[in-house]
C-alpha positions as CSV (number, residue, x, y, z in Angstrom):
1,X,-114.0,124.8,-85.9
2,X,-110.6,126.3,-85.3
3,X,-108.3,126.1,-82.4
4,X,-108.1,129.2,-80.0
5,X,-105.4,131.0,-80.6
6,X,-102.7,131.0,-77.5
7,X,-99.5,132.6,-76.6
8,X,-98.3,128.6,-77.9
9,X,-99.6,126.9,-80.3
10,X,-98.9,123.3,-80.9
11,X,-97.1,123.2,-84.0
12,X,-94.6,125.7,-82.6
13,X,-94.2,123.4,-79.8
14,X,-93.5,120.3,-81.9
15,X,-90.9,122.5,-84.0
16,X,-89.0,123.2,-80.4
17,X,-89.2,119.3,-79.5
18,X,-87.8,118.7,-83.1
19,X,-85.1,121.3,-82.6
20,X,-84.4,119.6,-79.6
21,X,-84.1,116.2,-80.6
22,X,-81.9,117.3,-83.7
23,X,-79.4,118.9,-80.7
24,X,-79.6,115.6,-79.1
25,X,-78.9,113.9,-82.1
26,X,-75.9,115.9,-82.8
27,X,-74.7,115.1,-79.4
28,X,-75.3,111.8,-79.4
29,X,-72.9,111.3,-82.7
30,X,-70.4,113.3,-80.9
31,X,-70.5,110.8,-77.9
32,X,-70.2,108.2,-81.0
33,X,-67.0,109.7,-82.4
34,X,-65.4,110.2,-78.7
35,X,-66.9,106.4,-77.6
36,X,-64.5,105.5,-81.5
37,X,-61.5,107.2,-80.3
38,X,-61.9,105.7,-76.9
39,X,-61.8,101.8,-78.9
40,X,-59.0,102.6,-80.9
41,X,-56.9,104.2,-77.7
42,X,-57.6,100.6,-76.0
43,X,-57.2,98.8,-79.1
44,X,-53.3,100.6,-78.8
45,X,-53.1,100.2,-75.3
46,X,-53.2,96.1,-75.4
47,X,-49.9,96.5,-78.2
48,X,-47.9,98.3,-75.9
49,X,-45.2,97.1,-74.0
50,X,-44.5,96.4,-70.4
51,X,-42.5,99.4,-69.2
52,X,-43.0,102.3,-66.7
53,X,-44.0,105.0,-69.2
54,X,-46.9,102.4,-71.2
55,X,-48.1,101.6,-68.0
56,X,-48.4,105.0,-66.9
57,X,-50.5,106.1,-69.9
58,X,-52.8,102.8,-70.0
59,X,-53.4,104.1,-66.0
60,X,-53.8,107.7,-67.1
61,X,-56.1,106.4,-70.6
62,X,-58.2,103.8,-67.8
63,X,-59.1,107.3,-66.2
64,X,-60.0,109.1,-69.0
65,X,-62.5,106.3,-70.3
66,X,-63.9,106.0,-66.8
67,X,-64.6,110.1,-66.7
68,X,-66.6,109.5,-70.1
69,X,-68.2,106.9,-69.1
70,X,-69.9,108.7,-66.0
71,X,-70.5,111.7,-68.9
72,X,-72.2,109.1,-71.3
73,X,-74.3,107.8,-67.8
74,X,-75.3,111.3,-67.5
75,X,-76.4,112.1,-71.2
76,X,-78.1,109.1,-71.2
77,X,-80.2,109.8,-68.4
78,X,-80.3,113.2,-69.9
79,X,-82.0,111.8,-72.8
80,X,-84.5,109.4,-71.3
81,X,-85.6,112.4,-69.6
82,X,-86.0,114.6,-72.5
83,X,-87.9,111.5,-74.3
84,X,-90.4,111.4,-71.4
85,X,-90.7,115.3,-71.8
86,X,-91.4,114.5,-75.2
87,X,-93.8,112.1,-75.0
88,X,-95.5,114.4,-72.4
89,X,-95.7,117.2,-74.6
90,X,-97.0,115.4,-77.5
91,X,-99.8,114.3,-75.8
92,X,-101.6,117.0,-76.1
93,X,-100.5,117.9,-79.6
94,X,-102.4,114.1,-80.5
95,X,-105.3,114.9,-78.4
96,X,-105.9,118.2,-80.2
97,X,-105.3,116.8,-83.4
98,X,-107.9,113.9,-83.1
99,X,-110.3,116.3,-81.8
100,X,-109.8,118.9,-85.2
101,X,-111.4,117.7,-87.8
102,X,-109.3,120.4,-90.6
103,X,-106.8,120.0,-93.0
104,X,-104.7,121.9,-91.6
105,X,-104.6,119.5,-88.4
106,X,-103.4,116.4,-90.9
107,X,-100.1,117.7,-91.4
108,X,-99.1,118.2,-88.0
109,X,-100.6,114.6,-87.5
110,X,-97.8,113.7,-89.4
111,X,-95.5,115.3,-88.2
112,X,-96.1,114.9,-84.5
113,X,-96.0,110.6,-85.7
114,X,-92.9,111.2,-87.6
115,X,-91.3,113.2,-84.5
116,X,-92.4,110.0,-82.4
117,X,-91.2,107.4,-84.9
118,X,-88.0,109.7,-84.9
119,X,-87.8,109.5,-81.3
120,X,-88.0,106.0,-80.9
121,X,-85.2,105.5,-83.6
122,X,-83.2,107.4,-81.2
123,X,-84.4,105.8,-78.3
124,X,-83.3,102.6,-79.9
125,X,-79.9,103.6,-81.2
126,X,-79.3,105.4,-77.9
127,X,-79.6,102.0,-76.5
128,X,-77.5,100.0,-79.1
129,X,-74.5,102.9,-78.2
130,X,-75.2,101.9,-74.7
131,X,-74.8,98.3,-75.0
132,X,-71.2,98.9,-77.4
133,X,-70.4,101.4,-74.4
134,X,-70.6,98.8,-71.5
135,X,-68.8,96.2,-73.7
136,X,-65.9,99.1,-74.5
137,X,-66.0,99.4,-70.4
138,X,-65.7,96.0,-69.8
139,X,-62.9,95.4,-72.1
140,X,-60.9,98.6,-70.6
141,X,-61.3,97.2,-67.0
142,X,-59.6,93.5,-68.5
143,X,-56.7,95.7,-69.9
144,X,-57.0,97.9,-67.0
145,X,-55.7,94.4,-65.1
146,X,-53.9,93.4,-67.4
147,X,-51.7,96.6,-67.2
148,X,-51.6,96.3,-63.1
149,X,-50.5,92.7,-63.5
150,X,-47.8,93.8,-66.1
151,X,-46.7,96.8,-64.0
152,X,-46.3,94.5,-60.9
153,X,-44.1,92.1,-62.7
154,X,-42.1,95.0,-64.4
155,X,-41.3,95.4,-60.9
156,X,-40.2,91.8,-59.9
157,X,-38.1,92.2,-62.5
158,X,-36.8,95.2,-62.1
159,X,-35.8,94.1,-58.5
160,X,-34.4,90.7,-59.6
161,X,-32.3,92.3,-62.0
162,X,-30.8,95.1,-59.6
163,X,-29.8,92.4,-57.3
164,X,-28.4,90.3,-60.2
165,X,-25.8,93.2,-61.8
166,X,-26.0,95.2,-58.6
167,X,-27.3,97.8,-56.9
168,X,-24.8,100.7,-58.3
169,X,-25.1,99.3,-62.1
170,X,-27.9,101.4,-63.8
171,X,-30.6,99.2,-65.4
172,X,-30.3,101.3,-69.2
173,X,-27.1,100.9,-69.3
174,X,-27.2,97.0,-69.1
175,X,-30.5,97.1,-71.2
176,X,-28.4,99.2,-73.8
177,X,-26.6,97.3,-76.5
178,X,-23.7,97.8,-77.8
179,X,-21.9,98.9,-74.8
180,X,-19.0,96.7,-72.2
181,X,-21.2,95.8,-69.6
182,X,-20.2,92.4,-68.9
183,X,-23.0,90.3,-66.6
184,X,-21.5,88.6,-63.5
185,X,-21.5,85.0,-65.4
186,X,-18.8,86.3,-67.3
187,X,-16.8,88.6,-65.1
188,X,-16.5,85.0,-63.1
189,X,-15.4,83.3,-66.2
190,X,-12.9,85.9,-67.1
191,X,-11.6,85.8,-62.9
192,X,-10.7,82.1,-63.3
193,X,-9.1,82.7,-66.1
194,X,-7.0,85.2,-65.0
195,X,-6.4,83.1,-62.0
196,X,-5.4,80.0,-63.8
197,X,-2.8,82.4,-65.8
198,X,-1.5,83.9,-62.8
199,X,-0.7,79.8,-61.3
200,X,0.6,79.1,-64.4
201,X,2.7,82.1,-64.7
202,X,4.2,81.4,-60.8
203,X,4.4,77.8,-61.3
204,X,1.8,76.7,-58.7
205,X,0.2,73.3,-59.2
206,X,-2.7,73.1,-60.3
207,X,-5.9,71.2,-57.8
208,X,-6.3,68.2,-58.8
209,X,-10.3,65.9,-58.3
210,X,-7.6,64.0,-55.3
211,X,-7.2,67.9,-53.3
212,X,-11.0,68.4,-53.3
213,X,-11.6,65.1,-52.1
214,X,-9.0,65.6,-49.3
215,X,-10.9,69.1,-48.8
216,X,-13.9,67.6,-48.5
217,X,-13.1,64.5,-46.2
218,X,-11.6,67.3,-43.5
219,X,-14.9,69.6,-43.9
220,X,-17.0,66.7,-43.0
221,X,-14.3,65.6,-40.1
222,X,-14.5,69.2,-38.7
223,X,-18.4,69.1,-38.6
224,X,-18.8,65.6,-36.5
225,X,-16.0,67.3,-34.6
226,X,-18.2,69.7,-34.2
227,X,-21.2,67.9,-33.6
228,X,-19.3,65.7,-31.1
229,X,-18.5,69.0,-28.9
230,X,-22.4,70.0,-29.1
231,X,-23.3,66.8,-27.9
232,X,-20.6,66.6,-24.7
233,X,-21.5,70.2,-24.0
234,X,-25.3,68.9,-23.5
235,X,-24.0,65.9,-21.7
236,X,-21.5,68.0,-19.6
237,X,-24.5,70.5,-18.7
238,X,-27.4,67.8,-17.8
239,X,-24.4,66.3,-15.1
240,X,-24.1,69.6,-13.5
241,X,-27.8,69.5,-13.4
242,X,-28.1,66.3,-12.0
243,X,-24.6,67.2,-9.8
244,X,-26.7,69.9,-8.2
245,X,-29.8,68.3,-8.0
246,X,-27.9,65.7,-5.8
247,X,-26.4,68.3,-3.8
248,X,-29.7,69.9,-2.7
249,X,-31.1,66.2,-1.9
250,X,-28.6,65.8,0.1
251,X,-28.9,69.1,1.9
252,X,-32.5,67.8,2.7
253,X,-31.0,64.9,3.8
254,X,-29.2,66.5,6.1
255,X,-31.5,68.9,7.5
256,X,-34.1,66.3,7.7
257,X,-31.5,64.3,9.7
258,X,-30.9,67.0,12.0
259,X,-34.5,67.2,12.8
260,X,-34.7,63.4,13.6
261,X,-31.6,63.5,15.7
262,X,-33.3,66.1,17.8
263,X,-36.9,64.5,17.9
264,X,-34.8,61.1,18.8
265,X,-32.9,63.0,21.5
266,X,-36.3,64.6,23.4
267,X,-38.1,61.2,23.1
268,X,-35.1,59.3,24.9
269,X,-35.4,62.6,27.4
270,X,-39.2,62.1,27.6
271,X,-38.5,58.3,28.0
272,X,-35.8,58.8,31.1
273,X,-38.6,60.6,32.8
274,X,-40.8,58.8,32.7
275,X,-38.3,56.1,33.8
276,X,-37.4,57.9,36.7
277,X,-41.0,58.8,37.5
278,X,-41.4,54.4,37.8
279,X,-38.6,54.2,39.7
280,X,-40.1,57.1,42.5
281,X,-43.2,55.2,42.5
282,X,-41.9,52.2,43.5
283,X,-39.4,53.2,46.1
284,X,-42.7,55.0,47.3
285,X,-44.9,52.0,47.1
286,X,-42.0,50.1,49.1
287,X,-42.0,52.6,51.8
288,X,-45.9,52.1,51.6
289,X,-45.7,48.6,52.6
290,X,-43.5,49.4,54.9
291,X,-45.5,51.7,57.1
292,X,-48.6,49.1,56.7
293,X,-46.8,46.5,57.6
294,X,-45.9,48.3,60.8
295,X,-49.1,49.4,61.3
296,X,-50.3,45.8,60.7
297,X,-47.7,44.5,63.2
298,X,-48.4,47.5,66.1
299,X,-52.1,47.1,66.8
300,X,-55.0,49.0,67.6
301,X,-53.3,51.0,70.6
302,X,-55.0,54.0,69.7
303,X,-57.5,52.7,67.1
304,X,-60.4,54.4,68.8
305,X,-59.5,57.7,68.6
306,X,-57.8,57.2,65.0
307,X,-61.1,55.9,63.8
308,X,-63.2,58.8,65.4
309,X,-60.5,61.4,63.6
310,X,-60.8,59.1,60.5
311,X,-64.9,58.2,60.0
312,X,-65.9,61.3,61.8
313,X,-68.5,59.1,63.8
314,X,-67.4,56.7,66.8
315,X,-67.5,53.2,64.6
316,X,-67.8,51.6,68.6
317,X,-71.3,51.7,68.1
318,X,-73.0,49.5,65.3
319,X,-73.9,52.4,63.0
320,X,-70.2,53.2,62.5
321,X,-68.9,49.1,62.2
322,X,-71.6,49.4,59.1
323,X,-69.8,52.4,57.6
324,X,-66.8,51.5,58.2
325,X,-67.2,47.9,56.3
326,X,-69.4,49.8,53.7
327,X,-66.4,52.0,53.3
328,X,-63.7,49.0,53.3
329,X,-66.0,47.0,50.2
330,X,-66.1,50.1,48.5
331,X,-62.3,50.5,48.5
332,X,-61.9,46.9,47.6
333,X,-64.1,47.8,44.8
334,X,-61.9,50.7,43.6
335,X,-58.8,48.4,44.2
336,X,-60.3,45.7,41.6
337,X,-61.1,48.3,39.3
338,X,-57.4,49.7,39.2
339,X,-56.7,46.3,38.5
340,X,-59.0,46.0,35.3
341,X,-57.4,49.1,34.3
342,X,-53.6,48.4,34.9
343,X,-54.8,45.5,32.8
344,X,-56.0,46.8,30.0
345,X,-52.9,49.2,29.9
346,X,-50.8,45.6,29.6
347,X,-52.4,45.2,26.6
348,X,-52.5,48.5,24.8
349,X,-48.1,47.8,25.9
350,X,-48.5,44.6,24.4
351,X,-49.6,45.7,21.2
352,X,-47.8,48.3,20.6
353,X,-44.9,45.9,21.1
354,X,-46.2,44.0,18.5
355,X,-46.5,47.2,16.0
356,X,-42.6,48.4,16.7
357,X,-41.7,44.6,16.2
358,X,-43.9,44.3,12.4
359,X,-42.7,47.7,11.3
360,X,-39.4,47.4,8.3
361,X,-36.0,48.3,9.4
362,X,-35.8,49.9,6.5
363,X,-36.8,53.7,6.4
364,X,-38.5,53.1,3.0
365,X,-42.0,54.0,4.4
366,X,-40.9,57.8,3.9
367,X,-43.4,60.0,6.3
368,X,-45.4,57.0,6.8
369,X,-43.5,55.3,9.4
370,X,-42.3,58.3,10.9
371,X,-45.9,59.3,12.0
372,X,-46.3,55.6,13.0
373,X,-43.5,56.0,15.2
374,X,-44.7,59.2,16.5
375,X,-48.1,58.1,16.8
376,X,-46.9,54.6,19.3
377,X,-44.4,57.1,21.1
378,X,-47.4,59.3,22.2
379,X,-49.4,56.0,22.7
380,X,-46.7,54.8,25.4
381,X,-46.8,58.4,27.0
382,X,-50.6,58.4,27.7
383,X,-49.9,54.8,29.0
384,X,-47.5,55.8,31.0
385,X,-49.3,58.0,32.8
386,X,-52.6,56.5,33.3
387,X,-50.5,53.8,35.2
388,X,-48.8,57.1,37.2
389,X,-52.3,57.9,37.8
390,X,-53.3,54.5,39.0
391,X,-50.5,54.6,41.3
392,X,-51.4,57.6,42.6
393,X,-54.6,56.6,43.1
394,X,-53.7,53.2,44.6
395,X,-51.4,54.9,46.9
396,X,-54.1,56.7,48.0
397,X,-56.5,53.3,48.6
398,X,-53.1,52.1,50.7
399,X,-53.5,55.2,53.1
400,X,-57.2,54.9,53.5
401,X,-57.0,51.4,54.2
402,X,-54.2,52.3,56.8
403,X,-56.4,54.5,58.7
404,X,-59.4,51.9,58.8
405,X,-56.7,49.0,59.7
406,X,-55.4,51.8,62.5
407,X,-59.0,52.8,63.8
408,X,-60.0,49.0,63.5
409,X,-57.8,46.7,64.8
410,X,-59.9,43.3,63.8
411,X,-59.8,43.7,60.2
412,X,-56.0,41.9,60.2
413,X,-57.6,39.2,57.8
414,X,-59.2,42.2,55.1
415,X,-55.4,43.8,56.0
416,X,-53.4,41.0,54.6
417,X,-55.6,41.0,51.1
418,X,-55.5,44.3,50.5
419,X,-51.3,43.7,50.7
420,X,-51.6,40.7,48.2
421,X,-53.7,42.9,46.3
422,X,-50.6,45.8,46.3
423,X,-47.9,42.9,45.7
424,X,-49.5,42.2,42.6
425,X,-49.8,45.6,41.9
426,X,-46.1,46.4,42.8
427,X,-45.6,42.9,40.1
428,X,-47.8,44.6,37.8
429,X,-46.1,47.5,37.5
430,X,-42.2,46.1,37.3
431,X,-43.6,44.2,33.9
432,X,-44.6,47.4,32.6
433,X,-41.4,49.1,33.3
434,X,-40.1,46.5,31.7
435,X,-41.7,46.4,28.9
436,X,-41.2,50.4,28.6
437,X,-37.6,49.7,28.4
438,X,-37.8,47.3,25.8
439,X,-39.6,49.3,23.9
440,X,-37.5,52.5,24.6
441,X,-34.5,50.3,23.3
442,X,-36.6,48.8,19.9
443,X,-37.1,52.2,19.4
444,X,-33.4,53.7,19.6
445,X,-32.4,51.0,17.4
446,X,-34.9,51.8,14.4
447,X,-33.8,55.2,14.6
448,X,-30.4,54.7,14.6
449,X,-31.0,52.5,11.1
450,X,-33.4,55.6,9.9
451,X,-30.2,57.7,10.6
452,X,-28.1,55.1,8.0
453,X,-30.6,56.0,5.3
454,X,-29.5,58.3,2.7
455,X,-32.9,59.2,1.1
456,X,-34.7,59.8,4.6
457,X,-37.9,61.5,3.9
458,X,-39.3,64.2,5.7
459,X,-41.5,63.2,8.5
460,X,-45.2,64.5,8.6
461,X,-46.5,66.4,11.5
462,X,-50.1,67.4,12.8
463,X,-51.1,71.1,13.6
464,X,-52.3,70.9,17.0
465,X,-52.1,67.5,18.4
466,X,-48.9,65.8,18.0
467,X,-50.6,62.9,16.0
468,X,-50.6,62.3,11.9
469,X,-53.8,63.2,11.4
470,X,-55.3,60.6,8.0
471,X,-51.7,60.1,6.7
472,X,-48.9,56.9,6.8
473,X,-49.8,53.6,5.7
474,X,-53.5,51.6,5.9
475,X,-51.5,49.9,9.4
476,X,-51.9,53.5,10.6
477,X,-55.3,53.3,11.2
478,X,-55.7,49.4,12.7
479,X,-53.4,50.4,14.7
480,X,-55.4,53.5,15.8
481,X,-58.5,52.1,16.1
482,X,-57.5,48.5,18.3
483,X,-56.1,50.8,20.7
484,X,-59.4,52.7,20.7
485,X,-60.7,49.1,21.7
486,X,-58.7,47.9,24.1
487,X,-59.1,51.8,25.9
488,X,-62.2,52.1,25.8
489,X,-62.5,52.2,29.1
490,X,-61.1,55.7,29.5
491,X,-61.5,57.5,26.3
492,X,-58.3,60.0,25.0
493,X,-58.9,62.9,23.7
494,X,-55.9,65.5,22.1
495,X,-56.5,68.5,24.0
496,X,-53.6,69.4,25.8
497,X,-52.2,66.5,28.6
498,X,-51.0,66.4,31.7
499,X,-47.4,67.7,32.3
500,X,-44.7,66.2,33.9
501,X,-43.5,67.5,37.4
502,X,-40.6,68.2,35.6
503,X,-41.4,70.0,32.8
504,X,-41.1,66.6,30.6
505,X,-44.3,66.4,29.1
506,X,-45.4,66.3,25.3
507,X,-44.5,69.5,23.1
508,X,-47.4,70.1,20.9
509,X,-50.7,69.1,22.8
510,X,-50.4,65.0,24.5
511,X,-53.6,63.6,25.4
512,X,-56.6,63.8,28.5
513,X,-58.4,60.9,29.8
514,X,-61.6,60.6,31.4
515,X,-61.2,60.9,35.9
516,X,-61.5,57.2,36.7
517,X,-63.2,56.8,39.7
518,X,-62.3,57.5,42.9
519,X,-63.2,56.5,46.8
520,X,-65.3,59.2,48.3
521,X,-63.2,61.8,50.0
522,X,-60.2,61.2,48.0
523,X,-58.7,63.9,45.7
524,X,-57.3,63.3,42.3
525,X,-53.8,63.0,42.1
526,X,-51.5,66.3,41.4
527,X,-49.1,65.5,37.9
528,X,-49.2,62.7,36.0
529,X,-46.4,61.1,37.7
530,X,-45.2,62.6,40.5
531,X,-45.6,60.3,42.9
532,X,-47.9,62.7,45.2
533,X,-51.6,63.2,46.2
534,X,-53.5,66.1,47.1
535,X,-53.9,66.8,50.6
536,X,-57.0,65.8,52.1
537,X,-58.9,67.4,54.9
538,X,-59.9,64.4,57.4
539,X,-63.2,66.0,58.5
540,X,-64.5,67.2,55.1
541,X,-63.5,63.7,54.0
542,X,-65.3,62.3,57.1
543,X,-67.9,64.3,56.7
544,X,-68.9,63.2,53.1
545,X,-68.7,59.1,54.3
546,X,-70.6,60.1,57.6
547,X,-73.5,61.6,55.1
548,X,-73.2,58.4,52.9
């Protein structure tokens, strides 16, 4: 059975793989020969020298085998792609000759195996050639480094030796031999040489070991010289420093003296006020007596018609005797009760006495004892005038009971208590001036030993209220709260307090007080101190007992 006859036959095909492989074969020992010249140009390349020029050509030869090397990738690739065409196409040619039984079809059997076994000889020496081509690569990528390494220390060199024989000294001409060129070792040699000549020809003596110690002991004298004037420079600079350091502390000083001389001056001010206030209440109180003791000593002339004008009601009758005793017991009440509280004011004096007396002479305490001070100052203020205010009010008791004594003349006996009662009121309040002044004096003394101080701190002031508010020492706050204890009768509150007749009163804010209580038609008292009450209408007061 014979084969169909085609526009290709199979044997012609084989003959055009053949061809082929016999073209690649040819190329492949031309790779061979370049891959041989490429060895023997490294091989030369690791016997040159270190110079500019060798390292330029191992650079430009490391170029050249990298370029064949991506040519040999190619034909490689090339090849393994032709072998798979091969083996492709000779398919096939195997199939067609297992299914043709001829003669004929034995030959190109044959030949189709022999083309394989051909091909895989190829294939196998292709890949031997590969192998010796990676190792070539490898070995011109060591003397690839090797030639960077080189060149960079060609370089090193090249700069250590241009600073050695200087910079306008070309480098062939001192690497040429046979020529003057003399390094800078000997040109020193030859200059001391010449040197010592030149001495010996003037006669000069020659330095002896005895001149270079000499030489030596004045170059270390002139450094601790040296040293010495670093070290009294630093000294002479950290005394200005400290110089001027004391100069602005003592500018402080000063100002902060300045302030307490002022504070001191307007306390003794505030102090002479209220001094003077004392002294009008008790020429006042003395005129007081005076007028009740005449009204005590005239009678009840016109007591009738005083009493109507007073009580509003006719007190003849029985219903106004009853109001007029119920009024009487309920000033006697008010006049004990100013007496609880003049008493209680005794003690707040008392212990503040005893706070100025504990407190150091010294003004150590720094802020501390100045808002103490401050704090006790504005304590003996308030004092002050809640015992203005209980003379006012007292003064007003005095009058009330003079119009009841005037309106009825058989009340002598109640008459004569109520003026034991105001002696020992009048007593009362000559201790507490007293003890005022005493304290007004304690306290001009520690200021004038504050003023002695040189490091005086700065004192410590509230915002609003004139009191240290949480700072000073732990006695701060006993002393705080005790006189919270002892007035807790009428609570103070910094909010603004009274102000002096005079325009004396406190400069930041003072203190209020709970109204104490007062007899029924009597206004509160005008100032804190002035010595004055309110006027009071005799028939709205008369009217308010008459509803009582």
């Amino acid at each position: 059975m014979e084969s169909p006859a085609g526009p290709e036959t199979p044997t012609e095909q084989l003959r055009a793989l053949q061809r082929e492989r016999d073209a690649l074969h040819k190329e492949l020992a031309s790779r061979d020969r370049e891959i041989a010249a490429l060895r023997e140009i490294a091989e030369a390349a690791g016997q040159l020298q270190s110079s500019d020029a060798q390292a330029a050509k191992v650079i430009e030869l490391s170029r050249k085998a990298r370029a064949l090397n991506l040519m040999l990738e190619k034909e490689r690739q090339r090849v393994a792609q032709l072998q798979q065409a091969l083996s492709e196409a000779t398919a096939p040619v195997r199939a067609a000759i297992g299914a043709d039984a001829g003669g004929g079809h034995a030959a190109a059997r044959s030949a189709v195996e022999a083309a394989a076994e051909a091909a895989e000889a190829a294939a196998k020496e292709a890949a031997v050639w590969r192998e010796r081509a990676q190792q070539q690569t490898n070995k011109l990528s060591q003397l690839e480094q090797k030639a960077f390494v080189l060149e960079g220390e060609n370089k090193k060199l090249a700069r250590a030796l241009a600073r050695e024989v200087g910079e306008d000294v070309p480098l062939a001409k001192v690497l040429e031999e046979g020529t003057d060129w003399k390094g800078r070792r000997e040109a020193i040699i030859a200059l001391k040489d010449t040197i010592r000549k030149l001495r010996e020809e003037r006669g000069e003596p020659t330095l002896t070991r005895h001149d270079e110690a000499h030489r030596n002991a004045i170059g270390r004298a002139a450094k601790e010289r040296a040293a010495e004037t670093e070290r009294l420079a630093g000294e002479l600079a950290e005394a200005r420093a400290a110089a001027e350091a004391a100069r602005r502390q003592y500018c402080g000083a000063s100002s902060r003296r300045k302030v307490l001389e002022e504070e001191l001056a307007a306390l003794k001010e505030k102090m002479a006020v209220v001094l003077r206030k004392t002294k009008n209440d008790d020429r006042l109180i003395t005129a007081l007596r005076a007028e009740l003791a005449a009204a005590v000593s005239g009678g009840g002339g016109g007591g009738h018609a005083l009493r109507t004008s007073v009580t509003g009601v006719d007190v003849a009758g029985g219903v106004g005797q009853e109001l007029a005793w119920t009024e009487v017991a309920q000033l006697r009440q008010q006049v004990v009760e100013q007496e609880e509280q003049l008493e209680q004011s005794a003690k707040v004096i008392r212990y503040l006495q005893g706070q100025l007396q504990q407190q150091p002479s010294a003004a150590g305490d720094g802020g501390g004892a100045g808002a103490r001070e401050q704090l006790l100052t504005e304590q003996l203020e308030a004092t002050q005038d809640e015992c203005d205010e209980l003379r006012g009010q007292v003064r007003a008791l005095q009058d009330d009971l003079e119009q009841l004594q005037s309106a009825r003349p058989g009340t002598s006996g109640m008459s004569a208590e109520l003026r034991r009662q105001v002696q020992s009121l009048q007593e009362e309040n000559d201790r507490l001036r007293g003890s005022l002044m005493a304290m007004q004096q304690q306290q001009q003394q520690q200021q004038q030993q504050q003023q002695q101080q040189q490091g005086l701190q700065p004192r410590r002031r509230s915002g609003s209220g004139g009191r240290a508010a949480g700072g000073g020492s732990p006695s701060m706050g006993a002393a705080r709260s005790a006189a919270a204890d002892v007035l807790a009768v009428h609570p103070w509150e910094g909010a603004g307090g009274d102000e002096c007749d005079d325009g004396g009163g406190d400069d930041g804010g003072g203190m209020q007080r709970a109204e104490p209580p007062r007899a029924p038609g009597v206004a509160p008292s005008q100032g804190a101190g002035s010595g004055r009450r309110a006027d009071r209408p005799a028939a709205g007061g008369s009217a308010g007992r008459a509803e009582r």
